[in-house]
C-alpha positions in Angstrom: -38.6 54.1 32.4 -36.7 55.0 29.3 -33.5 53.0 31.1 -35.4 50.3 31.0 -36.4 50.5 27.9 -32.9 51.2 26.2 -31.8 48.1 28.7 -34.2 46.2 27.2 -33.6 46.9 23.7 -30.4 46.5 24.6 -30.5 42.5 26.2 -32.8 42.2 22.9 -30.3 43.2 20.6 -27.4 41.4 21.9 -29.6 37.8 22.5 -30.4 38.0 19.4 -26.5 38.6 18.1 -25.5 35.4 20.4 -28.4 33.7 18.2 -27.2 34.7 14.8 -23.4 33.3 16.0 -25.0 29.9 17.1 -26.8 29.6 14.2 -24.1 30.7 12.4 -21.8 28.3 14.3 -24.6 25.4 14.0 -24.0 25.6 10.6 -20.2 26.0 9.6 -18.9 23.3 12.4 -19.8 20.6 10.7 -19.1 22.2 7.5 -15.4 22.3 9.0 -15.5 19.4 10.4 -16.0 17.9 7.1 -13.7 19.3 5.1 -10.7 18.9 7.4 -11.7 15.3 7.5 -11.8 14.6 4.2 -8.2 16.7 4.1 -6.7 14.8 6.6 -8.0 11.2 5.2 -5.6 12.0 2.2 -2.6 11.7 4.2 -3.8 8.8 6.1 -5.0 6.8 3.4 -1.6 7.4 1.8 0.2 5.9 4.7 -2.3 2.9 4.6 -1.4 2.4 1.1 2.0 2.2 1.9 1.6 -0.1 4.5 -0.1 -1.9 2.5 2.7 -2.6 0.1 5.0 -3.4 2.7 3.0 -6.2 4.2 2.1 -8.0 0.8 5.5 -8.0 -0.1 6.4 -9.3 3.3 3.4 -11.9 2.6 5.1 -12.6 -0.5 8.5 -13.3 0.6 7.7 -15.4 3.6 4.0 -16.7 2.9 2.1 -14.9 6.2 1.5 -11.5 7.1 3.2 -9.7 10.3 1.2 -7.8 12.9 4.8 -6.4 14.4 5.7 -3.2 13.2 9.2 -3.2 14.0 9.6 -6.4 12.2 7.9 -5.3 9.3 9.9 -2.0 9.3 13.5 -4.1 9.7 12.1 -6.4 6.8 11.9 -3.2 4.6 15.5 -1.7 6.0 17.4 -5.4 5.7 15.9 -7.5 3.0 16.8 -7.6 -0.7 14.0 -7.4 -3.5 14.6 -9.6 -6.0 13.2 -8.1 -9.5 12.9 -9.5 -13.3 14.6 -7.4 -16.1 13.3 -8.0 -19.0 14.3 -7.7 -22.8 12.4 -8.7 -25.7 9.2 -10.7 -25.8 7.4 -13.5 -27.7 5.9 -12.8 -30.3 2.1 -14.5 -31.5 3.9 -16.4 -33.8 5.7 -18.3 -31.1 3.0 -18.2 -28.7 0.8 -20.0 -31.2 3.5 -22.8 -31.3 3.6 -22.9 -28.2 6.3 -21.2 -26.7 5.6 -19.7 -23.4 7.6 -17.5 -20.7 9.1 -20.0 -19.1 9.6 -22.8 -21.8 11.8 -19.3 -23.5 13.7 -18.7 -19.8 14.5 -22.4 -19.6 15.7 -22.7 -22.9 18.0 -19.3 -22.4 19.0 -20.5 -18.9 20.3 -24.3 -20.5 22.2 -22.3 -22.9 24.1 -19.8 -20.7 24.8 -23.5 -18.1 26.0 -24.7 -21.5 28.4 -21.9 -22.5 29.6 -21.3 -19.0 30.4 -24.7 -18.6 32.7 -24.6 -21.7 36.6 -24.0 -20.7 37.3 -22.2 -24.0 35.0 -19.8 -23.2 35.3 -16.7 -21.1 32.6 -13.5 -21.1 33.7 -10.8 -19.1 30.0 -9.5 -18.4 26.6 -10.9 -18.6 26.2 -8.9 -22.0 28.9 -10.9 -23.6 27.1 -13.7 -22.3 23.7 -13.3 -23.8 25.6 -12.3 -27.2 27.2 -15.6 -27.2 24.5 -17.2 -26.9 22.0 -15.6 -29.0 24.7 -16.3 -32.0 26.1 -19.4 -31.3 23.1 -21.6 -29.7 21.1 -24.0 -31.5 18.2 -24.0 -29.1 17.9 -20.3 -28.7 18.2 -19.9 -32.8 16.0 -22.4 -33.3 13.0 -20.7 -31.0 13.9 -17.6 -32.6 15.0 -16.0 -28.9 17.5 -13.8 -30.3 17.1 -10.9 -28.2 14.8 -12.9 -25.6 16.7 -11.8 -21.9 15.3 -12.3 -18.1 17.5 -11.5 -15.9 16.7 -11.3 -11.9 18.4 -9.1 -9.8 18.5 -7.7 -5.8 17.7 -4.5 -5.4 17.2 -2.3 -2.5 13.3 -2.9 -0.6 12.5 0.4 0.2 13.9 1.9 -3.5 12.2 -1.2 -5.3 8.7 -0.6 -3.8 8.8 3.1 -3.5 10.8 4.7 -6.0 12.8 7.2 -3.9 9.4 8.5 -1.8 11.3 7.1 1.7 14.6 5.7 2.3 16.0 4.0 5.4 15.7 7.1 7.8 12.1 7.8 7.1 10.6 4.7 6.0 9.0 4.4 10.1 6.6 7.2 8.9 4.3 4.8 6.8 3.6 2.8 9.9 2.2 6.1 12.0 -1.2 7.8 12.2 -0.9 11.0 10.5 -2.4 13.8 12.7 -2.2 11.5 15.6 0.4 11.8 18.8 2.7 9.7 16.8 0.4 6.6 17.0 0.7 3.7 14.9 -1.9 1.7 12.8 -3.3 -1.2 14.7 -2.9 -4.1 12.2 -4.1 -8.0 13.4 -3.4 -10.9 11.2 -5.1 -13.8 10.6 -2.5 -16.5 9.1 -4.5 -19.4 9.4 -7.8 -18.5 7.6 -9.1 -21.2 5.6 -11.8 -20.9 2.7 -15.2 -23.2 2.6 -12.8 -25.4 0.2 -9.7 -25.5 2.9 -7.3 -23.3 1.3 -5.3 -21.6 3.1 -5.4 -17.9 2.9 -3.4 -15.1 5.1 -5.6 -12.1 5.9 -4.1 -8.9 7.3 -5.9 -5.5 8.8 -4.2 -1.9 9.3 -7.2 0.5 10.9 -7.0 4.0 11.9 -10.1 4.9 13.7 -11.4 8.6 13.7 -10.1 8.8 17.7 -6.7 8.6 16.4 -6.1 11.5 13.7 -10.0 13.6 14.4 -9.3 13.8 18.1 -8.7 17.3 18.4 -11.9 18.6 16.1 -15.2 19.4 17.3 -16.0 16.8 20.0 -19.8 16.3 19.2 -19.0 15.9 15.2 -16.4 13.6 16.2 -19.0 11.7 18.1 -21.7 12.0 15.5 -19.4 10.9 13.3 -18.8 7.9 15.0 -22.4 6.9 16.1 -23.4 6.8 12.4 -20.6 4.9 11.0 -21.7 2.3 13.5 -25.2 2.3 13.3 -24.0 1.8 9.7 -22.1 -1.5 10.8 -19.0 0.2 9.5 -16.0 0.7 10.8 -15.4 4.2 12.2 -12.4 4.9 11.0 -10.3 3.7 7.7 -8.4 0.4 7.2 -7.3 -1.5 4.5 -7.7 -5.4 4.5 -9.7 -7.8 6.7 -9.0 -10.9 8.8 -12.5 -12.6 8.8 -13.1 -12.5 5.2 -10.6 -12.4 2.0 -11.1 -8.6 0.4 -8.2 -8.4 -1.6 -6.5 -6.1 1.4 -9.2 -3.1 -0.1 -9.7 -0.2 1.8 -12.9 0.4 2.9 -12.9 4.0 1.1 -11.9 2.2 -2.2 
């Protein structure tokens, strides 16, 4: 009789152990869950950023977005960025009579044609060139663009648009799904949109659903997850951009 008991006591005592961990565990999973996500979303939102960057540029070079990766990523590795250099600017007074950006670049480019053109001259540099200029011609003395210089230049992409974060041998990480097998972003493009007035406007999309960079966490958060993101009508997942309607290529966490 008193084995039973103590057998009793004992199933008792460790049923109600096995509760306390459930209940324990029913409440620090999604606790977990949640922080890793928010954790990993850093990394992945970074890389969508970047990606980002690369395609508007691309968009801004050759007027449509690309949904090929490897074209994208060779557009980075190959082309040149062309950038302004700038010295000097106008002041109010000359913006109040009228003098603008350009009007001052056109007047400074006439000049350099000018002295260029002239046989007696000879500048061994660009600075020598602006000098000249700024001393000698009436145009530029007249506006008061002593100073005034725009120069543009090629630089290298990936240097220009990320400022030493990536060079050519690790650049192909922006287009990958941190946390993932090595999976990239799905992007689509839509290059032919048109506005209720006809203009044309490119659209692009980069996603990375919760499948890709969640997939080895808790299975039923994972799905939970998911279920209320789309019962939200939200995507389940991040992405930047969107090809039915012009968004300014936000993400949808921004």
């Amino acid at each position: 009789m008193k084995a039973t008991r103590a057998f009793v006591v004992c199933t008792l005592a460790v049923a109600a152990v096995v509760m306390a961990i459930f209940c324990v565990q029913s409440v620090t999973t999604p606790i977990k869950f949640e922080e890793t996500r928010v954790q990993r979303e850093v990394a992945v939102i970074k890389n969508l950023v970047d990606l980002r960057t690369a395609e508007v540029e691309y968009h801004h070079q050759k007027g449509v977005f690309t949904a090929n990766l490897d074209s994208l990523l060779l557009f980075l590795k190959t082309a040149p960025k062309k950038e302004v250099l700038k010295e000097g600017s106008l002041t109010d007074k000359q913006l109040e009579a009228g003098l603008t950006e350009n009007k001052a670049v056109k007047i400074l480019n006439e000049a350099k044609k000018k002295a260029l053109k002239n046989k007696n001259l000879t500048f061994d540099n660009n600075d020598a060139l602006y000098a000249y200029i700024w001393e000698n011609d009436a145009e530029v003395k007249k506006n008061g663009l002593q100073g005034f210089r725009r120069d543009t230049i090629e630089s290298n992409m990936i240097q220009s648009l990320y400022k030493g974060e990536y060079d050519a041998t690790t650049i192909d990480k922006i287009v990958l799904i941190p946390f993932s097998e090595n999976l990239r972003f799905e992007v689509e493009v839509n290059n032919d949109y048109k506005t209720s007035q006809g203009i044309r406007v490119p659209l692009f999309e980069a996603r990375a659903p919760f499948t890709a960079y969640l997939a080895d966490l808790n299975e039923q958060e994972l799905v939970n997850l998911i279920d209320r993101e789309e019962k939200l009508e939200h995507y389940a997942g991040l992405k930047v951009g969107d090809i039915y309607s012009p968004n300014n290529n936000a993400g949808n966490w921004e």
